[in-house]
KEDOLO-884635 format. One record per residue (C-alpha): residue in one letter; x, y, z. Coordinates in pm, whole numbers, plus 50000, padded with zeros to 5 digits. Each point is the difference from the previous one (the first is absolute). Example, Ala and Ser with C-alpha at 12.3 -4.5 7.8 and 13.67 -1.06 7.14 Angstrom:
2
A512304955050780
S501375034449934
REM end
This chain:
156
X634073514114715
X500214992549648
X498574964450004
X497405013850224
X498815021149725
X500564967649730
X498044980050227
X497085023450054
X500035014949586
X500074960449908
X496664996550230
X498205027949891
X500874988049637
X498874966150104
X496565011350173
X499225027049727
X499284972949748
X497844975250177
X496754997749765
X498285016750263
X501245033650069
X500955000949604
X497735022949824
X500164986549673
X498104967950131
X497085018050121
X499295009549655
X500584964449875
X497654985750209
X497565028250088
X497414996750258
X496624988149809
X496455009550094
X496495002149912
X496975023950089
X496154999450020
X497815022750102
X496774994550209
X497865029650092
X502365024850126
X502644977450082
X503214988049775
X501504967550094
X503034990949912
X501774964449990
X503715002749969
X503164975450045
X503385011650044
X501324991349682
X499194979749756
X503034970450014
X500144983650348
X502554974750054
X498754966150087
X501065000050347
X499065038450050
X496785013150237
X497085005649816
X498705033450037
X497015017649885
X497465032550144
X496645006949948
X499825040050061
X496755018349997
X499875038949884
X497215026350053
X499555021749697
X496725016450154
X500305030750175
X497904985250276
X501114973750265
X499384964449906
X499454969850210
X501314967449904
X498864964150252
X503044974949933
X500824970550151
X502434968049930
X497274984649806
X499485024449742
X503074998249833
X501214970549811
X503074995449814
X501564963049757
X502845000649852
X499624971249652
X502364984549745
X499495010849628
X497854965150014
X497635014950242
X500944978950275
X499795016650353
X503554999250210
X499495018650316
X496685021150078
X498535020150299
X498145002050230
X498484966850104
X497185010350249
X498244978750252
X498685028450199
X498395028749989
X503155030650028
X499315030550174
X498765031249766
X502205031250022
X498455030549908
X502645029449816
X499155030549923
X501655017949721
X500445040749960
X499705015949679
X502974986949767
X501564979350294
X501514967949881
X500054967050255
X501444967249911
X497254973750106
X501604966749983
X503314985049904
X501464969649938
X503134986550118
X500844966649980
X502644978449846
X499314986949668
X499454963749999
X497154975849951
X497234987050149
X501714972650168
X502555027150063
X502854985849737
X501815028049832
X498695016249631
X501894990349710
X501085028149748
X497535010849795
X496885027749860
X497375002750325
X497095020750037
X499075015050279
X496085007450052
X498465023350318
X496304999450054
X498495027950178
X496145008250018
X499444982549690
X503145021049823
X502214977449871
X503635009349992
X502784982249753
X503695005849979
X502454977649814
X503674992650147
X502304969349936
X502434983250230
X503604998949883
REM end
């Protein structure tokens, strides 16, 4: 029974101080966002955090907000959002989307002070020709009906 209990306090130890579920490394690498506001809506562009590891998911949201006390339409489709990700040199690595057709418009309808996320991106972070990102300063840029969105983040 007692090595039982070793065993099992050793892997809660163990699993209690993984980076993730550690508390302390939420506040050193906080989630990083910016806002804009167009008629009644905010928009907000946000990543995770702002140090990704070279072979981690890149991950970013566009949400919408209505601060109106009225409801507020909003006609989206894949189109209208655009997102790079460049080098400190400018250089584009990976970018999104690359239409050849015409996507299908979805219509969403937002109460008063109802938040929505409206497009995210997902994808692993590598080059155009799909060869991982070395280490380095990035920026990340989001254009939305002619809002443009910036965030900075570096790969470690």
């Amino acid at each position: 029974m007692r090595y039982f209990i070793f065993v099992l306090s050793i892997a809660f130890i163990i699993n209690g101080c993984k980076k993730s579920s550690n508390p302390v490394a939420s506040v050193t690498n906080p989630a990083v966002s910016v806002n804009q506001v167009s008629d009644s809506m905010q928009y907000t562009f946000a990543i995770p955090k702002a140090v990704f590891g070279i072979h981690d998911t890149l991950s970013a949201s566009l949400t919408a907000f209505n601060q109106s006390t009225e409801p507020e339409t909003l006609m989206t489709s894949i189109g209208t959002f655009q997102w790079s990700l460049k080098n400190d040199n400018g250089r584009t690595l990976m970018s999104e989307p690359e239409l050849r057709y015409n996507p299908p418009v979805r219509r969403l309808i937002f109460n008063p002070h109802q938040s929505q996320e409206i497009f995210e991106v997902y994808q692993a972070i590598t080059d155009t020709s799909g060869v991982p990102v070395i280490a380095g300063s990035y920026t990340l840029q989001g254009l939305y009906d002619s809002m443009i969105f910036t965030l900075d983040l570096s790969l470690q």
